[in-house]
C-alpha positions as a printed Julia matrix, in Angstrom:
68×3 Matrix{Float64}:
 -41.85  164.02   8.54
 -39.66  163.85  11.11
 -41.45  165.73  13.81
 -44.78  164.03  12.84
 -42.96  160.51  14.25
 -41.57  162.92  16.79
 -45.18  163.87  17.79
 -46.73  160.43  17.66
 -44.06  158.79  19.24
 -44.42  161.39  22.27
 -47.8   160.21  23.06
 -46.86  156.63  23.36
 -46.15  155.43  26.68
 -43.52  152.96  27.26
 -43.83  149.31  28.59
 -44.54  149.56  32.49
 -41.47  148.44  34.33
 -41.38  147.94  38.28
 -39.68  145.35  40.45
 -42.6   146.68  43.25
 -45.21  145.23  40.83
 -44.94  141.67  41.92
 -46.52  142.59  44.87
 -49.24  144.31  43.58
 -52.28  142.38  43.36
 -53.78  139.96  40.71
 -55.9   142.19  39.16
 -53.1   144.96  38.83
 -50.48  142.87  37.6
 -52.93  141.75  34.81
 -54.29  145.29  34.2
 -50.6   146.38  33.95
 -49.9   143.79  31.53
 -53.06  144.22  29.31
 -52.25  147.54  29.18
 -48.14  146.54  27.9
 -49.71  144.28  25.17
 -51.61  147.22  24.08
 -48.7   149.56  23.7
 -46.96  147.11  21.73
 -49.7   146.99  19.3
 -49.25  150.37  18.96
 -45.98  150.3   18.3
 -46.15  147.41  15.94
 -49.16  149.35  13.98
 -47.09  152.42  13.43
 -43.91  149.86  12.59
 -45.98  148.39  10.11
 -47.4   151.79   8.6
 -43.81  153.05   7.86
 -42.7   149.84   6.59
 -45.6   150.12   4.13
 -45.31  153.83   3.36
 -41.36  152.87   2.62
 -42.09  149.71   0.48
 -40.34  147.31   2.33
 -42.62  144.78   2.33
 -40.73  142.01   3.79
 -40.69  144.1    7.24
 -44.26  144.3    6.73
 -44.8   140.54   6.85
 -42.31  140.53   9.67
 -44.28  143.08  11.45
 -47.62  141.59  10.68
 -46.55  138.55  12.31
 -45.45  140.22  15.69
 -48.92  142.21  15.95
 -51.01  139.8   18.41
């Protein structure tokens, strides 16, 4: 089990992070943070799958209410 969260967690990318992005323009800056939103979706869905899979189903309703 663990290398299966291993694997999936290796394909995520993390949240974008650059202090040179503020001069980037419009369209970037949104695209970067579309794409940000995105990941943490991700991240929240597979939160929320393990919660499940564990019972703990106050985390899920936690979860659930993070995931935009």
């Amino acid at each position: 089990m663990q290398q299966k969260i291993l694997r999936q967690e290796s394909t995520i990318t993390a949240l974008e992070e650059s202090e040179q992005l503020k001069y980037k323009k419009l369209k970037t800056i949104l695209f970067t943070a579309v794409t940000d939103f995105n990941t943490q979706n991700l991240f929240v869905t597979c939160a929320i799958q393990s919660a499940e899979k564990e019972e703990k189903f106050a985390l899920v309703l936690f979860l659930q209410s993070l995931f935009s």
